[in-house]
KETOR-848774 format. One line per field, with one value per residue (C-alpha): residue in one letter; z, x, y. Coordinates in steps of 0.25 Angstrom, whole numbers. Layout:
N
r	A|...
pz	Z|...
px	X|...
py	Y|...
! end
This chain:
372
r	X|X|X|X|X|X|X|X|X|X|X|X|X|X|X|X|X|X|X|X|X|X|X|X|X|X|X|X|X|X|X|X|X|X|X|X|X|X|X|X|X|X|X|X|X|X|X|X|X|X|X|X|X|X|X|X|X|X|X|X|X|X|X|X|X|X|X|X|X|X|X|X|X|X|X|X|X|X|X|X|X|X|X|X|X|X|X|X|X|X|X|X|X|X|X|X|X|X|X|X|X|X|X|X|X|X|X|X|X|X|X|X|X|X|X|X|X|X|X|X|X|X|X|X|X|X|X|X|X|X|X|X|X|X|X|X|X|X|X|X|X|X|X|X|X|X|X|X|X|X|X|X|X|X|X|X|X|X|X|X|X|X|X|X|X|X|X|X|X|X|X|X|X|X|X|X|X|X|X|X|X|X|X|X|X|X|X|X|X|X|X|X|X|X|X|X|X|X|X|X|X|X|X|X|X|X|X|X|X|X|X|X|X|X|X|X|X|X|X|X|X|X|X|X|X|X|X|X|X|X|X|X|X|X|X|X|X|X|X|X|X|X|X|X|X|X|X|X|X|X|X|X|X|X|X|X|X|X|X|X|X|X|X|X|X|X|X|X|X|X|X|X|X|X|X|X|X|X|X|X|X|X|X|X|X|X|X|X|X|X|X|X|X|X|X|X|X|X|X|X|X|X|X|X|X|X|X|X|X|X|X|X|X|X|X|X|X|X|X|X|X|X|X|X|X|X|X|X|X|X|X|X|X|X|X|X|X|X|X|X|X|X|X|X|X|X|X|X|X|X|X|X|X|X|X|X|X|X|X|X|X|X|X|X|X|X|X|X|X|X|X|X
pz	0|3|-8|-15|-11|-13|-26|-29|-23|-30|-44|-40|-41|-25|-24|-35|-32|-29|-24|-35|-42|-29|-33|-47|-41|-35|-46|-55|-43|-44|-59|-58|-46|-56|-68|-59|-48|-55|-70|-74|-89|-82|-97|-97|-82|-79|-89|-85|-72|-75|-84|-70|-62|-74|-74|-58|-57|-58|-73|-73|-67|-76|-91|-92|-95|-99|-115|-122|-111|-112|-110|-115|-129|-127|-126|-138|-142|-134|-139|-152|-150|-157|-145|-143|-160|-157|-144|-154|-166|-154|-149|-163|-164|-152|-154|-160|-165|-170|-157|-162|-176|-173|-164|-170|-163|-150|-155|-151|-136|-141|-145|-134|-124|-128|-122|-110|-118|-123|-108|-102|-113|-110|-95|-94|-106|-96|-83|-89|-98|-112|-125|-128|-112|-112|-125|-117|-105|-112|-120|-107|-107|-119|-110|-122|-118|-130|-136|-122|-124|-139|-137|-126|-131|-141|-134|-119|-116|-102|-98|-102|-92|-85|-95|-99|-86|-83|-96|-93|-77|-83|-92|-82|-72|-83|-73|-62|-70|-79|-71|-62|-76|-82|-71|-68|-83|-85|-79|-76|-88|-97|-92|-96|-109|-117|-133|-145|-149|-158|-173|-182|-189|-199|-204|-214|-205|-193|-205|-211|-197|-193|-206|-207|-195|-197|-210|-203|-191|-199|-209|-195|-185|-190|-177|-173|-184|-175|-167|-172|-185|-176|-170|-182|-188|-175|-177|-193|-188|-180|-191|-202|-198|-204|-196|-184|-180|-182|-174|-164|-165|-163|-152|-144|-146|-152|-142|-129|-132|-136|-122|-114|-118|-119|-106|-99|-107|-101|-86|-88|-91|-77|-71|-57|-61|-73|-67|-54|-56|-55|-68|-70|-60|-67|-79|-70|-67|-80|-86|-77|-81|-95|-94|-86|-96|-106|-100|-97|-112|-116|-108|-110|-125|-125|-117|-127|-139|-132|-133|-148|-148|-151|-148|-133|-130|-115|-111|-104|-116|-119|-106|-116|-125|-118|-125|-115|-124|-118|-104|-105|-113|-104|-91|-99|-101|-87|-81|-90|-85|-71|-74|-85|-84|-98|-104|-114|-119|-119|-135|-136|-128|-135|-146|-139|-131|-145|-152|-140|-144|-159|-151|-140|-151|-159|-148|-148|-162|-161|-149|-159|-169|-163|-152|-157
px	0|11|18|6|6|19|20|7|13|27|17|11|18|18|32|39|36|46|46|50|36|29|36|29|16|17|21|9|-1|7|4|-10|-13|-7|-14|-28|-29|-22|-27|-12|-11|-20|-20|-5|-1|-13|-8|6|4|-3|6|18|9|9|25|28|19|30|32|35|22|13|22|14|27|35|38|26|18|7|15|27|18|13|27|30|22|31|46|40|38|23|15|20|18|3|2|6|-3|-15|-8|-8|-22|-27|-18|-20|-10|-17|-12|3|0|-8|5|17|27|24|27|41|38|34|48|54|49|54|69|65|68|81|87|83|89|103|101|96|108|116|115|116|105|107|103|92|88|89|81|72|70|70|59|50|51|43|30|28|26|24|36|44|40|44|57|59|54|67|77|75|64|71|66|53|44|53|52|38|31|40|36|22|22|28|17|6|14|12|2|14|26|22|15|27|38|30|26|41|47|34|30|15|15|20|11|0|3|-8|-8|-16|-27|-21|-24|-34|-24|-33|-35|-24|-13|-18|-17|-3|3|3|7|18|24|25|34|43|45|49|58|66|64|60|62|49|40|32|28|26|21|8|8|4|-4|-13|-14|-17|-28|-34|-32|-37|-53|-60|-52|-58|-57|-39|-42|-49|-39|-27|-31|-40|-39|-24|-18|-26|-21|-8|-6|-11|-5|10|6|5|19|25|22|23|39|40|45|51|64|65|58|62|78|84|85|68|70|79|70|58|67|74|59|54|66|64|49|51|61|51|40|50|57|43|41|55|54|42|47|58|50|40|54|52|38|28|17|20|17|14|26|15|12|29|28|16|29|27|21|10|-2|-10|-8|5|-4|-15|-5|0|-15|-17|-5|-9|-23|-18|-11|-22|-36|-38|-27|-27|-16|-18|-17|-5|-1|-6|6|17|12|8|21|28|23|29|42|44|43|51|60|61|63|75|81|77|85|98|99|102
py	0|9|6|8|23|24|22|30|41|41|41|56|70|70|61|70|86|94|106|114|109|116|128|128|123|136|143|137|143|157|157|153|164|175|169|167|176|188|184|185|178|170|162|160|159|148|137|140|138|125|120|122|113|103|104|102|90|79|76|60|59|66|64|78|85|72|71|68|72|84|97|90|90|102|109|106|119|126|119|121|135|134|138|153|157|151|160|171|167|170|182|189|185|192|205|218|224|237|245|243|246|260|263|257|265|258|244|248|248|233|233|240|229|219|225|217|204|208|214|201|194|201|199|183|181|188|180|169|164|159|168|160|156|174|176|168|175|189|187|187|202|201|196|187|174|166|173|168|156|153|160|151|138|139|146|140|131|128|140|141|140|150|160|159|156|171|176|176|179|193|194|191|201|213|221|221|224|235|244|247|245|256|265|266|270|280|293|296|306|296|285|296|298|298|291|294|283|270|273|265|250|247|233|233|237|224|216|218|219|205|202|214|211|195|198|208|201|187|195|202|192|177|171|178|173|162|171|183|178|169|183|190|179|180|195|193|183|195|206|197|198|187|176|176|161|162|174|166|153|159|168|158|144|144|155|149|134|136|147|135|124|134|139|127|122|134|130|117|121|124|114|116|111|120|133|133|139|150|151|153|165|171|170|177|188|189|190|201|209|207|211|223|227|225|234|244|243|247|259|265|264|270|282|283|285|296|304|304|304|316|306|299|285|281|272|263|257|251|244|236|232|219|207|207|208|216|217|225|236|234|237|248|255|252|260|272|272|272|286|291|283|288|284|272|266|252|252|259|249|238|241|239|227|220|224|217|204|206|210|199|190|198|197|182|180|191|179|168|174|179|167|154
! end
């Protein structure tokens, strides 16, 4: 009978959990608190923090993880590098890229953004990381977790789960870190500025853009064609008009599947023994540098053009310059309400917070190219 019991019990997780899983079980309710009680990426942070349940749970017990196993199938979305272009197919079929179009001239503050990736790049490469484990981590200051992902699925997949799980707690932290980032490199006057309405982009101009930027993009940086190119066949779905059904498939059914099923890959990468190192805190601390830098690379460009400019633009809307579509804008109108109630630039800041999605993956496909 004893026996019996003995060996029942040496067939559950009970015998085998250390305490490093605990600490992740932990982690998982963290994620899921954020994600539930505070409605942060509530559609990101909830599969991930499920998928670090499904990872902590003894493997050789479950063969969930083992090869030819569920997530180990489902990975292969992820290794492949398929799953992030699909996230943008859906993205480009849910964005409108009219703000950026009737105020070109901010689609540099998208540009001036992405500084965040390159300073972290220089400072994880620089304490000790690899170019491509670098690369990596600096594309977090992007805010961009797709393009995170399929940058890091190619150049260092050992740190995955680090990176992206970082990637998106930053992204979901949006509200906290950029008020006080742009409070600090603005004065009450210029948070007050006020700017003239968007001008009328007619039918013609959304149309060609996708398929503008597409061509360009492949002829300067091919690297970055799979995902800017499903970007903009996402947007041409929604500019088109009379396809309403691709429209509908790539930004419900494609984009919600495929953000579960890469959701619940990326926290099943979290195993104890692979997050649980110095190494994945370093990354968390490297991220937050890289995205502060990002909001503030923003901010500070946009200061520097209203020196030239007869016209000014409220600096608020650089800090949007993150790929954070459209919360960064949103924080952005909501600090200049604070100052002016009446003022209303959230589609001013719609343009640099879409033209930083072009950029981060612009970004990558820079890395991709030069680091081999």
């Amino acid at each position: 009978m004893l026996e019996s019991i003995r060996s029942f019990l040496e067939q559950t997780a009970f015998s085998q959990v250390t305490f490093g899983n605990l600490v992740m079980y932990f982690v998982a309710a963290l994620l899921l608190y954020v994600a539930i009680k505070k409605d942060a990426e509530p559609l990101l942070l909830v599969p991930i923090s499920f998928g670090i349940i499904l990872a902590n749970i003894p493997p050789n017990l479950t063969g969930i993880l083992d090869e030819g196993g569920l997530i180990w199938h489902l990975k292969k979305g992820v290794s492949t590098g398929i799953f992030p272009p699909l996230i943008f197919l859906g993205i480009g079929a849910l964005t409108d890229f009219s703000f950026m179009l009737s105020y070109p001239i901010t689609i540099f503050l998208g540009g001036a953004a992405q500084i965040g990736i390159f300073t972290s790049f220089l400072l994880a490469n620089a304490i000790g990381f690899d170019l491509k484990q670098a690369a990596s981590i600096g594309i977090i200051g992007s805010a961009d977790g797709p393009t995170a992902i399929y940058l890091t699925s190619k150049f260092a997949p050992e740190l995955l789960s680090a990176i992206a799980i970082s990637a998106y707690s930053y992204i979901a932290l949006i509200p906290i870190l950029q008020p006080p980032v742009s409070k600090l490199l603005t004065t009450k006057k210029e948070r007050m500025i006020r700017m003239p309405p968007p001008r009328p982009v007619s039918r013609l101009e959304r149309i060609a853009f996708p398929v503008v930027v597409t061509i360009v993009s492949a002829f300067i940086v091919p690297q970055a064609l799979p995902l800017i190119g499903m970007l903009m066949l996402g947007n041409l779905f929604r500019e088109a008009g009379n396809v309403k059904r691709l429209v509908e498939g790539a930004s419900r059914f494609i984009l919600d599947s495929v953000t579960i099923i890469l959701m619940l890959c990326v926290g099943a990468s979290a195993r104890a023994e692979v997050f649980l190192r110095p190494q994945s805190l370093m990354i968390f601390a490297l991220g937050a540098f890289a995205f502060v830098c990002s909001i503030a690379g923003g901010i500070l460009f946009a200061k520097f053009m209203n020196l030239f400019l007869k016209q000014k633009i409220n600096p608020l809307i650089g800090a949007a310059g993150v790929s954070a579509v459209p919360m960064s804008a949103r924080v952005a109108q909501k600090l200049a309400t604070e100052e002016d109630p009446t003022n209303f630039i959230l589609m001013h800041a719609m343009s640099p917070n879409v033209a930083g999605v072009i950029g981060s993956a612009m970004a990558a496909g820079v890395f991709l190219a030069l680091i081999k």
